[in-house]
HTML snippet that shows the backbone in 3Dmol.js (N, CA, C, O; Angstrom):
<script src="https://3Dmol.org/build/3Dmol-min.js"></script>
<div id="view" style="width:600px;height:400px;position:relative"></div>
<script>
const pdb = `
ATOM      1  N   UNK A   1      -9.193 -38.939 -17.831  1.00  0.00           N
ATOM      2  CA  UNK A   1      -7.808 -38.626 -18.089  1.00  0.00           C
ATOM      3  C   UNK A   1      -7.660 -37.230 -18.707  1.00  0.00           C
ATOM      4  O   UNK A   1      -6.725 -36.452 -18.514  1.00  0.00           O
ATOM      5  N   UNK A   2      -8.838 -37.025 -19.557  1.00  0.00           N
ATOM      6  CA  UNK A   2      -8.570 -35.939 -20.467  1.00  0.00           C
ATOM      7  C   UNK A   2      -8.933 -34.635 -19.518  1.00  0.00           C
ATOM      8  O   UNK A   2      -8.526 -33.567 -19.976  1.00  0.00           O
ATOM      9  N   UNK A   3      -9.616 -34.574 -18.307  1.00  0.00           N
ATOM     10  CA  UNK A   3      -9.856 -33.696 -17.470  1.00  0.00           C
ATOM     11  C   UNK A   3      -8.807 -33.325 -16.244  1.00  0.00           C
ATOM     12  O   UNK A   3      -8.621 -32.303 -15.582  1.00  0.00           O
ATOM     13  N   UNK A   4      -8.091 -34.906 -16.260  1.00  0.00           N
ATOM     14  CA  UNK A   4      -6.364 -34.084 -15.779  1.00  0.00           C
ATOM     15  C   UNK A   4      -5.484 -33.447 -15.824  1.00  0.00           C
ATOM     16  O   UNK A   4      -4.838 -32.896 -14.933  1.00  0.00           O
ATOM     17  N   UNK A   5      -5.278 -33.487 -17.939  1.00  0.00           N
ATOM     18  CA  UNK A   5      -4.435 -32.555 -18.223  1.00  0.00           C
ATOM     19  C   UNK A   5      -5.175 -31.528 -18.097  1.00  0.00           C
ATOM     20  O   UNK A   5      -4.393 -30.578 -18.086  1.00  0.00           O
ATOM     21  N   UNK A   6      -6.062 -31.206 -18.011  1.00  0.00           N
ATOM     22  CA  UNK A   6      -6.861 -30.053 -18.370  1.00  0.00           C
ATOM     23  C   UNK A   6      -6.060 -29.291 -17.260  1.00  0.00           C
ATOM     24  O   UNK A   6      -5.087 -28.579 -17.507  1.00  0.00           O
ATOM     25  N   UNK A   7      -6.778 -29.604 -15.510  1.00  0.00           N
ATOM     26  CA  UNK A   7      -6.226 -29.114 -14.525  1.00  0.00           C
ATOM     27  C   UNK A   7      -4.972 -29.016 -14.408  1.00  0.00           C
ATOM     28  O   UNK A   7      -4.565 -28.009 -13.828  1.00  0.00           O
ATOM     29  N   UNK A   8      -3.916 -30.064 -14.937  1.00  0.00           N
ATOM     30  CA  UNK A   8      -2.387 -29.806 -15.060  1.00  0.00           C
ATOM     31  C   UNK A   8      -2.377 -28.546 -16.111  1.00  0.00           C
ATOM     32  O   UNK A   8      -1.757 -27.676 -15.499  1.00  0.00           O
ATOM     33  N   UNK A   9      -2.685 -28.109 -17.159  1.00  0.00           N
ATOM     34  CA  UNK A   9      -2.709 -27.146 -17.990  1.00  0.00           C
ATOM     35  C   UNK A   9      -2.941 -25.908 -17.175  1.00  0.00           C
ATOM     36  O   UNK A   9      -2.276 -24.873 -17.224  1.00  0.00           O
ATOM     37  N   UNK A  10      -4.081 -26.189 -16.344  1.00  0.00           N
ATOM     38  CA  UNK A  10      -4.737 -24.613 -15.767  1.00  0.00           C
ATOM     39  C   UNK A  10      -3.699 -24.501 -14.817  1.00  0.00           C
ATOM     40  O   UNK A  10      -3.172 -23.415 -15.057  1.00  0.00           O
ATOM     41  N   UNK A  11      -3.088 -25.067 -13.814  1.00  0.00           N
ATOM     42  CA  UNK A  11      -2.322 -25.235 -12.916  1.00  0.00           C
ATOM     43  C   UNK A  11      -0.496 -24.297 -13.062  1.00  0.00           C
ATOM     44  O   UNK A  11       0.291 -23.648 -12.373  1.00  0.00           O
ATOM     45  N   UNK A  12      -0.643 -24.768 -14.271  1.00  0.00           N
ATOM     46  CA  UNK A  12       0.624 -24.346 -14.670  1.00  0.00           C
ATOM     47  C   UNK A  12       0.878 -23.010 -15.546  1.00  0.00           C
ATOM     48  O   UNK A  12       1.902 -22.342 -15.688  1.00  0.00           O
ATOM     49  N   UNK A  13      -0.472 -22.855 -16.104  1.00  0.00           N
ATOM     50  CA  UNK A  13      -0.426 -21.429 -16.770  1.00  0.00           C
ATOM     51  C   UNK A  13      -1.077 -20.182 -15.520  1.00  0.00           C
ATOM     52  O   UNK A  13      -0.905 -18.969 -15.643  1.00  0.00           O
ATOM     53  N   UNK A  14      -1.787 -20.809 -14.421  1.00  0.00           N
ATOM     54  CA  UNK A  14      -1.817 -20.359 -13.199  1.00  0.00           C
ATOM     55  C   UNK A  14       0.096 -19.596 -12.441  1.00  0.00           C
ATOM     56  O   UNK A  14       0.178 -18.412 -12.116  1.00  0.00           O
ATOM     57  N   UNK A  15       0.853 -20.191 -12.369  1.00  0.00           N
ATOM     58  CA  UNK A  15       2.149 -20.208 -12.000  1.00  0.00           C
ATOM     59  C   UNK A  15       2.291 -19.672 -12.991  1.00  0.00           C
ATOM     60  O   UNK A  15       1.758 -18.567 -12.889  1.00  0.00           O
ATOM     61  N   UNK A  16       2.839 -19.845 -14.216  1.00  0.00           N
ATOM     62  CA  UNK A  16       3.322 -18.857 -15.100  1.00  0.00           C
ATOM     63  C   UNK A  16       2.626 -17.251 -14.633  1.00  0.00           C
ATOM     64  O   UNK A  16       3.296 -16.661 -13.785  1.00  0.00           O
ATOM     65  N   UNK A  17       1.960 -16.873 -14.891  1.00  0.00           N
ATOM     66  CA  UNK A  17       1.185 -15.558 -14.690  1.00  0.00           C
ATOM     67  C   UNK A  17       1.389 -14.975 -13.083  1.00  0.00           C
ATOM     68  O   UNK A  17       1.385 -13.781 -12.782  1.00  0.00           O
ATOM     69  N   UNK A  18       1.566 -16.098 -12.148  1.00  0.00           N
ATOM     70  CA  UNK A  18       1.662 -15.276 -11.303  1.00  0.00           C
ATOM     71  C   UNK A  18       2.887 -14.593 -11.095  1.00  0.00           C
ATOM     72  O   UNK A  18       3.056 -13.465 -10.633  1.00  0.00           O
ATOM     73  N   UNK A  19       4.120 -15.820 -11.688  1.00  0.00           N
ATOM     74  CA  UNK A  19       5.300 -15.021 -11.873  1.00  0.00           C
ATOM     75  C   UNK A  19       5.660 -14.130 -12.656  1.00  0.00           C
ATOM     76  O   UNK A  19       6.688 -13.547 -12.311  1.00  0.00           O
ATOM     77  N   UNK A  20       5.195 -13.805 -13.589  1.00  0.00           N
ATOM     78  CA  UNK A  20       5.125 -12.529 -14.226  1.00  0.00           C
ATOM     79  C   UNK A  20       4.858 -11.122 -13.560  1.00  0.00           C
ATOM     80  O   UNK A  20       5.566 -10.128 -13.402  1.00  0.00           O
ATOM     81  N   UNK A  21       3.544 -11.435 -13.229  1.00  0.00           N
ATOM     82  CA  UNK A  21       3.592 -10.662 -12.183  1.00  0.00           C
ATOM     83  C   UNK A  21       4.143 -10.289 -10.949  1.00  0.00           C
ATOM     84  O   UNK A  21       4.081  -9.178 -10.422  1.00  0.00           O
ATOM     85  N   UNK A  22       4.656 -11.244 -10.553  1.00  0.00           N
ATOM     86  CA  UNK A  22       5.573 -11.097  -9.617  1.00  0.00           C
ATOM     87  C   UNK A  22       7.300 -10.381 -10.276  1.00  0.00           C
ATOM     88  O   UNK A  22       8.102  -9.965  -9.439  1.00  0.00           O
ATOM     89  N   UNK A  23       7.528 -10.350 -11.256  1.00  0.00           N
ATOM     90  CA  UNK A  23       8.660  -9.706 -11.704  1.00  0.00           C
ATOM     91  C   UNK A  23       8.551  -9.033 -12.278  1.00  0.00           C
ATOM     92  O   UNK A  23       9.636  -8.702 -12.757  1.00  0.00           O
ATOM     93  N   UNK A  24       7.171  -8.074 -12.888  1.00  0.00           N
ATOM     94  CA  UNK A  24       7.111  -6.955 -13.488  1.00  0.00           C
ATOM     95  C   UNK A  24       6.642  -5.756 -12.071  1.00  0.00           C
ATOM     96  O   UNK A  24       6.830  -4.542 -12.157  1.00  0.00           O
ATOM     97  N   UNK A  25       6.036  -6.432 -10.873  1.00  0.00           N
ATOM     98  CA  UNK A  25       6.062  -5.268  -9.847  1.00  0.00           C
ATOM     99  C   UNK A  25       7.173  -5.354  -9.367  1.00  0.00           C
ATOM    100  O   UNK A  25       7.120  -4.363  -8.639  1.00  0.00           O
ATOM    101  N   UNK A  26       8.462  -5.902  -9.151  1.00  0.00           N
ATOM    102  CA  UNK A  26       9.978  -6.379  -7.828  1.00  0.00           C
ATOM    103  C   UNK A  26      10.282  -5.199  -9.549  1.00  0.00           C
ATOM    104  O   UNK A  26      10.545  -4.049  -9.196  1.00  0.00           O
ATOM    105  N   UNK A  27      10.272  -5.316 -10.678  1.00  0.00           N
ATOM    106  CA  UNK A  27      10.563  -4.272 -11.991  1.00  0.00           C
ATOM    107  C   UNK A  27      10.166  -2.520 -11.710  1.00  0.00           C
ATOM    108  O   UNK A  27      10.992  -1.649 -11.982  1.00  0.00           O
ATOM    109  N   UNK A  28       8.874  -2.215 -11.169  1.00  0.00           N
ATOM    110  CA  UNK A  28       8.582  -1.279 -11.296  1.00  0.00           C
ATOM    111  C   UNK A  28       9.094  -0.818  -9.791  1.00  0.00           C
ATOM    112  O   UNK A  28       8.114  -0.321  -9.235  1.00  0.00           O
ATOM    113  N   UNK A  29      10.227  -0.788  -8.925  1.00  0.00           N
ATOM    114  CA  UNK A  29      10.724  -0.452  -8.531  1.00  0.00           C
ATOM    115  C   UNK A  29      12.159   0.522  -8.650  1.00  0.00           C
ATOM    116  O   UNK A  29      12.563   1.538  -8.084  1.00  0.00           O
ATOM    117  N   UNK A  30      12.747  -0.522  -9.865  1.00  0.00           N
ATOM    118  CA  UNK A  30      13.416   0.159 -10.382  1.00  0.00           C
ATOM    119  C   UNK A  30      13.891   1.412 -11.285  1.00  0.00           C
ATOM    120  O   UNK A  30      14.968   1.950 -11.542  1.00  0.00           O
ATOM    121  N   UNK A  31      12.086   1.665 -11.749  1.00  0.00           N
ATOM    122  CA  UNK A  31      12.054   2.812 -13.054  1.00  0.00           C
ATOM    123  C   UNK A  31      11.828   4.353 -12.388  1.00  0.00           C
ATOM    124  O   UNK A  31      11.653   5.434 -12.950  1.00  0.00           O
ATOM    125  N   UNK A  32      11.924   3.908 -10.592  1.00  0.00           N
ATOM    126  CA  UNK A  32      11.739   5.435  -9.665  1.00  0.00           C
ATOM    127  C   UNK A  32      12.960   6.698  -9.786  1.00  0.00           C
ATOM    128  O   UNK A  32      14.127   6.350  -9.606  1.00  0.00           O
ATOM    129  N   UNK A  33      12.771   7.623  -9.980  1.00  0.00           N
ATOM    130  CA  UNK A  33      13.786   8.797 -10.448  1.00  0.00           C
ATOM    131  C   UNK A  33      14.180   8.935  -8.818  1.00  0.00           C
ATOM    132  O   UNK A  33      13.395   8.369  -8.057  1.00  0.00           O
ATOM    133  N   UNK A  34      15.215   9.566  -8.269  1.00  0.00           N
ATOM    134  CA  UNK A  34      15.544  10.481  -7.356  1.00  0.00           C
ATOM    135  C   UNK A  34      14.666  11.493  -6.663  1.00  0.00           C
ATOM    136  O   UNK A  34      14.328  11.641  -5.489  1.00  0.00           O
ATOM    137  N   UNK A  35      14.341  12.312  -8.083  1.00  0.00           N
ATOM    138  CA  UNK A  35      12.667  13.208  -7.270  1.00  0.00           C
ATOM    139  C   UNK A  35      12.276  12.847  -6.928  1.00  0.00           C
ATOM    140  O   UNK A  35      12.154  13.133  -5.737  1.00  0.00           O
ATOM    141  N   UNK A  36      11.400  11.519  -7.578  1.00  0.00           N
ATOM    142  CA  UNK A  36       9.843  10.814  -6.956  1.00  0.00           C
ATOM    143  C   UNK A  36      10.340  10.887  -5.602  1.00  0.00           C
ATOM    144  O   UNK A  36       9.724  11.714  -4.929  1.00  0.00           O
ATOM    145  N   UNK A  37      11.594  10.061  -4.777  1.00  0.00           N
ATOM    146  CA  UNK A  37      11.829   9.455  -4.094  1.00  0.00           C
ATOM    147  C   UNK A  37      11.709  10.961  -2.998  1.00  0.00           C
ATOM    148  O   UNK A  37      11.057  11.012  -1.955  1.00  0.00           O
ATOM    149  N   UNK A  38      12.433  11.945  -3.526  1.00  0.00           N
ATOM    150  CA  UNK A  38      11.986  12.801  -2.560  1.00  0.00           C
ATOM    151  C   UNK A  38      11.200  13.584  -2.193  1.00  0.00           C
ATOM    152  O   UNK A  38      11.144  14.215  -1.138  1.00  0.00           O
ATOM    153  N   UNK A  39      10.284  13.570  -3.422  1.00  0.00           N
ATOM    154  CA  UNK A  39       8.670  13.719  -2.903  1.00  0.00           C
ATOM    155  C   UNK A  39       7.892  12.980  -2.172  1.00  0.00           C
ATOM    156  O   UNK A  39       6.864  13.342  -1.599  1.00  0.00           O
ATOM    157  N   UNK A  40       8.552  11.547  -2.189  1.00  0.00           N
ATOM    158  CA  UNK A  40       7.529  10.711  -1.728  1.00  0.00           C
ATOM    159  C   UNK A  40       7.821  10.832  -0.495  1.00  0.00           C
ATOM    160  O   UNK A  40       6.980  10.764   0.401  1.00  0.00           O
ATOM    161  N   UNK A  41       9.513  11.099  -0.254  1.00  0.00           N
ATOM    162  CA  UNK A  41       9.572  11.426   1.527  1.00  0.00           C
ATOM    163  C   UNK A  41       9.001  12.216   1.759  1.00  0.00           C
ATOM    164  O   UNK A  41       7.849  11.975   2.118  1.00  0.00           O
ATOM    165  N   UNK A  42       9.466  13.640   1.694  1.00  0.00           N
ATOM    166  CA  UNK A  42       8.398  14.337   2.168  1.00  0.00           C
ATOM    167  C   UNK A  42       6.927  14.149   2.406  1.00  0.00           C
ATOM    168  O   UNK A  42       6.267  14.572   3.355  1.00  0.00           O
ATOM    169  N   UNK A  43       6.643  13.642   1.670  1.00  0.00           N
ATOM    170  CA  UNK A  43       4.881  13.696   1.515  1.00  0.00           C
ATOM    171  C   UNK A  43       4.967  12.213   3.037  1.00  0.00           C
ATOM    172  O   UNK A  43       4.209  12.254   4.007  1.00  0.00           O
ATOM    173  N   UNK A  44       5.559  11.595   2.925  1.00  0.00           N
ATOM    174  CA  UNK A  44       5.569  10.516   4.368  1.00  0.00           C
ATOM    175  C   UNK A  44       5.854  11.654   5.618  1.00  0.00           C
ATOM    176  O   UNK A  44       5.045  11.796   6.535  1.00  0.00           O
ATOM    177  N   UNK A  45       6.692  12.175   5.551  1.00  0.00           N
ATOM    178  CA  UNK A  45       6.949  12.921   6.280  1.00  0.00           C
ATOM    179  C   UNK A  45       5.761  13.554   7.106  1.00  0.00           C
ATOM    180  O   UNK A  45       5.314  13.183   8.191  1.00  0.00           O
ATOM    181  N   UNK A  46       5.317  14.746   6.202  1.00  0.00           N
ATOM    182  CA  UNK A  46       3.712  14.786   6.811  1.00  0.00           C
ATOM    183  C   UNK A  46       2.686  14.150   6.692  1.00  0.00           C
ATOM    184  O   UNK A  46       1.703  14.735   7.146  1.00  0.00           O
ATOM    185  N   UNK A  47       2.502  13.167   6.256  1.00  0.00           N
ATOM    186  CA  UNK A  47       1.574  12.215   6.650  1.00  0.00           C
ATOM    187  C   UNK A  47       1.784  11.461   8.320  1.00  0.00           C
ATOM    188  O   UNK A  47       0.971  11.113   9.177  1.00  0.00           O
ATOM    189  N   UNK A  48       3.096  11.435   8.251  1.00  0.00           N
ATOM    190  CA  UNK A  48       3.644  10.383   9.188  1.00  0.00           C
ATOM    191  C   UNK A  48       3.410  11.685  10.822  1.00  0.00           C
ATOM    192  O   UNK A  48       2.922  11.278  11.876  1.00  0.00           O
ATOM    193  N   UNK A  49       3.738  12.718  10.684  1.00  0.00           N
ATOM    194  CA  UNK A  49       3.460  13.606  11.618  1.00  0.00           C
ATOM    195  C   UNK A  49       1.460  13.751  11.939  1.00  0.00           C
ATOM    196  O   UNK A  49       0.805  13.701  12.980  1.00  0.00           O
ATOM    197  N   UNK A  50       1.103  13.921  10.622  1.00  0.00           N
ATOM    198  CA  UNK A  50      -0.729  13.763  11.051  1.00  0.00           C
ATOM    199  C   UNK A  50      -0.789  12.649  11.506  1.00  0.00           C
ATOM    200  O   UNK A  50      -1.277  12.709  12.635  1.00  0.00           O
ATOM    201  N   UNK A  51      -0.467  11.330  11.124  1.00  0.00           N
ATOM    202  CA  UNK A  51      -1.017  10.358  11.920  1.00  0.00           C
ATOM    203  C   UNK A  51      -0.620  10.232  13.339  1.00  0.00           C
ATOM    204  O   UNK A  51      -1.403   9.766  14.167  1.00  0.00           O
ATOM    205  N   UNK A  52       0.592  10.638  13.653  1.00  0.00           N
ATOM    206  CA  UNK A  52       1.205  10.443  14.840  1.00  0.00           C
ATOM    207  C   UNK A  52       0.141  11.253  15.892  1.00  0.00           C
ATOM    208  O   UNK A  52      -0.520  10.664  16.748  1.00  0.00           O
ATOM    209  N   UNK A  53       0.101  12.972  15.620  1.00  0.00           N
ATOM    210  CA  UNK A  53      -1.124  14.065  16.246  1.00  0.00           C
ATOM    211  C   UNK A  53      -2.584  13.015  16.295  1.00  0.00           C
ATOM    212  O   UNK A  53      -3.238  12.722  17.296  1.00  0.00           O
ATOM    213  N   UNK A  54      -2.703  12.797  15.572  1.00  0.00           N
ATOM    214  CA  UNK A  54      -4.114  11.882  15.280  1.00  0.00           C
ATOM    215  C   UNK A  54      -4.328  11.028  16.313  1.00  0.00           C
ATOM    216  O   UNK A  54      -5.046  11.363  17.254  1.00  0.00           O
ATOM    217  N   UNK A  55      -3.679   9.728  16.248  1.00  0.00           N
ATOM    218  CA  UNK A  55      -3.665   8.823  16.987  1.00  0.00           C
ATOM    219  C   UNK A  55      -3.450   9.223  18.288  1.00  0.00           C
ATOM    220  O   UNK A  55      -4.254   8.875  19.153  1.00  0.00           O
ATOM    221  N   UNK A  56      -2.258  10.066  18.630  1.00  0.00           N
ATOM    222  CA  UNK A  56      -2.182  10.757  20.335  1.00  0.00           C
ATOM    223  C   UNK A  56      -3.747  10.964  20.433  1.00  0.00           C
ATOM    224  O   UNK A  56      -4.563  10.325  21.097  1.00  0.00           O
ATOM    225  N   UNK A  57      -3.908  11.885  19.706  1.00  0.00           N
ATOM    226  CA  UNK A  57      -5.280  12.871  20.454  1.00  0.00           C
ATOM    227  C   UNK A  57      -6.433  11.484  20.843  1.00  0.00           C
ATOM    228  O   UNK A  57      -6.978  11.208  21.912  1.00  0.00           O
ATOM    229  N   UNK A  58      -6.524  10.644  19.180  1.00  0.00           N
ATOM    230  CA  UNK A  58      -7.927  10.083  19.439  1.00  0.00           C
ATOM    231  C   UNK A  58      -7.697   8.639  20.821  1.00  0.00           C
ATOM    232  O   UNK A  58      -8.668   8.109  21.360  1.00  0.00           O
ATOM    233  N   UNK A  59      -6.032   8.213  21.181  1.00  0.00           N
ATOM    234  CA  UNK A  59      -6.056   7.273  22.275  1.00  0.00           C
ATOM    235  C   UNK A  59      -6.205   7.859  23.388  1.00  0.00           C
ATOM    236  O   UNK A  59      -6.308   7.239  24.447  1.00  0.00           O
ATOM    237  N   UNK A  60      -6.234   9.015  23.300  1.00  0.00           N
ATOM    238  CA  UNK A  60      -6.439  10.285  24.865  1.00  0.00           C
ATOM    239  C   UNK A  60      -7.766  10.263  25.104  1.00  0.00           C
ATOM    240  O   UNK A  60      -8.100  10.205  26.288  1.00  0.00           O
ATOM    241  N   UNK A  61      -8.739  10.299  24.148  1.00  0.00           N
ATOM    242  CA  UNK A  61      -9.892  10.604  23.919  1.00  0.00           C
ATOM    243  C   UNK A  61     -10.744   9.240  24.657  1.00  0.00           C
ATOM    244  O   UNK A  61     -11.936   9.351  24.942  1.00  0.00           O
ATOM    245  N   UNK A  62      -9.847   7.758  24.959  1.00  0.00           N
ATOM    246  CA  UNK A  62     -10.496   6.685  25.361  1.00  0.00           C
ATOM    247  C   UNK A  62     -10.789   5.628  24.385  1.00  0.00           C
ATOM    248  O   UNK A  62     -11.407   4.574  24.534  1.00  0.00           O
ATOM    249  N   UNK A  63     -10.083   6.248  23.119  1.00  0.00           N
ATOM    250  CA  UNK A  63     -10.322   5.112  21.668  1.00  0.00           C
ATOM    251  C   UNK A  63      -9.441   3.807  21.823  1.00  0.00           C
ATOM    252  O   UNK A  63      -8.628   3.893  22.743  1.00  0.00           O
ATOM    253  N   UNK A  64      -9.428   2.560  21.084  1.00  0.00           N
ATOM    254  CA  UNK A  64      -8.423   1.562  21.052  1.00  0.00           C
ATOM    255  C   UNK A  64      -7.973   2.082  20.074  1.00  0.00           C
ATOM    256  O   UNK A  64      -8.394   2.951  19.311  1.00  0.00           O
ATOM    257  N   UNK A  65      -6.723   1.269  20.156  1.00  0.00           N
ATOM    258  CA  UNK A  65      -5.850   1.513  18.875  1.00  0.00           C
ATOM    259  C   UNK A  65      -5.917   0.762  17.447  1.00  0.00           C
ATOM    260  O   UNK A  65      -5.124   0.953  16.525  1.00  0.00           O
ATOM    261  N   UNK A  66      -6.721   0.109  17.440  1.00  0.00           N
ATOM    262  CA  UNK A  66      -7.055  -0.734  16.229  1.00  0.00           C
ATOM    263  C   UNK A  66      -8.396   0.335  15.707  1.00  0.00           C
ATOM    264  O   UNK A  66      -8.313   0.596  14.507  1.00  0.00           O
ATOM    265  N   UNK A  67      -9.169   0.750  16.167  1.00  0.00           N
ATOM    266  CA  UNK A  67      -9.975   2.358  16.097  1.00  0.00           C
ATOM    267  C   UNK A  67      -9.249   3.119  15.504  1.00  0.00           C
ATOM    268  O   UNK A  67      -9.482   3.553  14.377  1.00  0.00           O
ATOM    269  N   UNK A  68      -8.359   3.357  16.124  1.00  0.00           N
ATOM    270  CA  UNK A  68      -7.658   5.272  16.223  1.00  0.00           C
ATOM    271  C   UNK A  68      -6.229   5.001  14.882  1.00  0.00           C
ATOM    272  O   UNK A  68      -5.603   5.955  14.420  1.00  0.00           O
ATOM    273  N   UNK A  69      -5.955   3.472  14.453  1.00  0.00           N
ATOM    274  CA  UNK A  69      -5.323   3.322  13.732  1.00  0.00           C
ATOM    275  C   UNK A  69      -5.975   3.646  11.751  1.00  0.00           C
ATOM    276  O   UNK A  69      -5.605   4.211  10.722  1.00  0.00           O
ATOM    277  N   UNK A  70      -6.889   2.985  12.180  1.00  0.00           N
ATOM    278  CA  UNK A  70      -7.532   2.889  10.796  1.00  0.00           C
ATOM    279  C   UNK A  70      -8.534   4.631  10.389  1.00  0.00           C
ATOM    280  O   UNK A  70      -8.154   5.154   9.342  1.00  0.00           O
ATOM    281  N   UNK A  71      -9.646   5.383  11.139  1.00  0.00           N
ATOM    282  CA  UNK A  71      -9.673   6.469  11.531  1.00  0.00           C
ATOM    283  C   UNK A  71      -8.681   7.356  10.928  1.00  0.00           C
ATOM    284  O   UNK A  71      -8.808   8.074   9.936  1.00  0.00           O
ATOM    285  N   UNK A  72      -7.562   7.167  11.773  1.00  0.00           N
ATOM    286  CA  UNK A  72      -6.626   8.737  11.516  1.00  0.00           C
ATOM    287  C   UNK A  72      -5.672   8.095  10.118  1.00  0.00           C
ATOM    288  O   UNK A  72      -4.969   9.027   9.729  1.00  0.00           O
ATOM    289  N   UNK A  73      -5.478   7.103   9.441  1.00  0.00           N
ATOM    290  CA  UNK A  73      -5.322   6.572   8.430  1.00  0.00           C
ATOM    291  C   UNK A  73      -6.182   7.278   7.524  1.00  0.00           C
ATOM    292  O   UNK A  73      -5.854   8.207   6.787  1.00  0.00           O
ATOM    293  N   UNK A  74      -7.300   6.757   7.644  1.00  0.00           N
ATOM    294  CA  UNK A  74      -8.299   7.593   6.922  1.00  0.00           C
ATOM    295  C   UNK A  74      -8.024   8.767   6.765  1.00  0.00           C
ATOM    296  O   UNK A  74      -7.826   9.085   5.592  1.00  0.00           O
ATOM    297  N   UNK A  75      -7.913   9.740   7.696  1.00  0.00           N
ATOM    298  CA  UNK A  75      -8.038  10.932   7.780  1.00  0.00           C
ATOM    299  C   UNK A  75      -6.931  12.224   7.381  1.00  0.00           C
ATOM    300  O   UNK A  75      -7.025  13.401   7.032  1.00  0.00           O
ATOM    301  N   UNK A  76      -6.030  11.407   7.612  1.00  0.00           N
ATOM    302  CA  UNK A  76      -4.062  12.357   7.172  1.00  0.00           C
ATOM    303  C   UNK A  76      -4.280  11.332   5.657  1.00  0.00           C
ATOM    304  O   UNK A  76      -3.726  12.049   4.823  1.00  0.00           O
ATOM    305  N   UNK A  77      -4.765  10.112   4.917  1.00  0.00           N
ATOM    306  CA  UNK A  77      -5.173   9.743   3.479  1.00  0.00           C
ATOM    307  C   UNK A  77      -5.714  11.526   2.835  1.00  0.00           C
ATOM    308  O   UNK A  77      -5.190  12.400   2.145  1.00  0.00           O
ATOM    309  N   UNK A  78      -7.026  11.340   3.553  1.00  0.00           N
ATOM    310  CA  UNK A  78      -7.291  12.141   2.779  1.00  0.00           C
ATOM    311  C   UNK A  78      -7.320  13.890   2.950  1.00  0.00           C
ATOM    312  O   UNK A  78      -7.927  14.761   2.327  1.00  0.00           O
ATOM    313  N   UNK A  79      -6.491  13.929   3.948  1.00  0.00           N
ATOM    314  CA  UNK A  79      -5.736  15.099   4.074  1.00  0.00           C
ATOM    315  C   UNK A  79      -4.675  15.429   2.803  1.00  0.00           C
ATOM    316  O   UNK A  79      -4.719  16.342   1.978  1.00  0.00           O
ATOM    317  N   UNK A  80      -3.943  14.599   2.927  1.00  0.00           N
ATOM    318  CA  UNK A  80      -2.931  14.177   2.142  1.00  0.00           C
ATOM    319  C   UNK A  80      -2.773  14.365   0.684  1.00  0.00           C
ATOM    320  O   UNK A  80      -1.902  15.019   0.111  1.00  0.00           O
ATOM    321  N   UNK A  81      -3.962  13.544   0.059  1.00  0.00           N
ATOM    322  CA  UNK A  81      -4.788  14.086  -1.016  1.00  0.00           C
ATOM    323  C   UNK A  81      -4.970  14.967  -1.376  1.00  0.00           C
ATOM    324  O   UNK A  81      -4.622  15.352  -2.493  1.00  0.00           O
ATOM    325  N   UNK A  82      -5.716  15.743  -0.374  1.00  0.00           N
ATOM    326  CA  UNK A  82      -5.953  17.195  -1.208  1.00  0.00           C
ATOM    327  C   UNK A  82      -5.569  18.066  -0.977  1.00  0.00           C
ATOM    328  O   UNK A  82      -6.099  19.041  -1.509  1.00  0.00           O
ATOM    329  N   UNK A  83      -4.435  18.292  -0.066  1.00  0.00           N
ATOM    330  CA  UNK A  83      -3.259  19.208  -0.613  1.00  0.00           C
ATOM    331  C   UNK A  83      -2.518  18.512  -1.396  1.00  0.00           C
ATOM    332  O   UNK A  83      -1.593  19.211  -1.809  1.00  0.00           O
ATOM    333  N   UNK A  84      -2.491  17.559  -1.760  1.00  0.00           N
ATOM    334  CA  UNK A  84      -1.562  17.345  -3.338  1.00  0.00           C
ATOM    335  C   UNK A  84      -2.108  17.699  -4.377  1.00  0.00           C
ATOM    336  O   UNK A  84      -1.412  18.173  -5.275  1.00  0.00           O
ATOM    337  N   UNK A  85      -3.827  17.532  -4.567  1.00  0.00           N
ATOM    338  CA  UNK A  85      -3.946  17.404  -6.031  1.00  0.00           C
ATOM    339  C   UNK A  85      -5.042  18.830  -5.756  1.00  0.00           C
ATOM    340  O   UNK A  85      -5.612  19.364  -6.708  1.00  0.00           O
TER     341      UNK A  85
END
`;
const viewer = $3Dmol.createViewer("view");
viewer.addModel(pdb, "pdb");
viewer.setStyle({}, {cartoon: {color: "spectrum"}});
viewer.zoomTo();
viewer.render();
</script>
């Protein structure tokens, strides 16, 4: 008996925590300024143009797209990167 509540205990402080978490990230949506937002376009912006060049070239090349997806992901990532920082 005494190993039921146990699991009812873990069970439920399981759920507690996840909802927390679940309403402190749906939270950190809200604390975004205007800038961020238009840095962050931009920065999609050209990302979203490298991947597009990327993927053309590497499905021309004879690649699949589950390949040429993850690849040029990779690759406009860390493009991306380091002209930012």
């Amino acid at each position: 008996m005494a190993a039921k509540r146990i699991n009812v205990a873990v069970l439920l402080m399981c759920i507690v925590v996840l909802a927390d978490v679940a309403v402190q990230s749906s939270n950190a949506y809200e604390n975004i300024e205007m800038s961020d937002l238009t840095t962050a376009h931009s920065g999609y912006a050209n990302y979203k143009a490298c991947f597009n060049y990327c993927k053309d070239a590497c499905k021309s090349g004879g690649m699949g797209n589950s390949f040429c997806e993850i690849s040029c992901d990779n690759a406009c990532e860390a493009h991306e990167t380091a002209s930012t920082y």
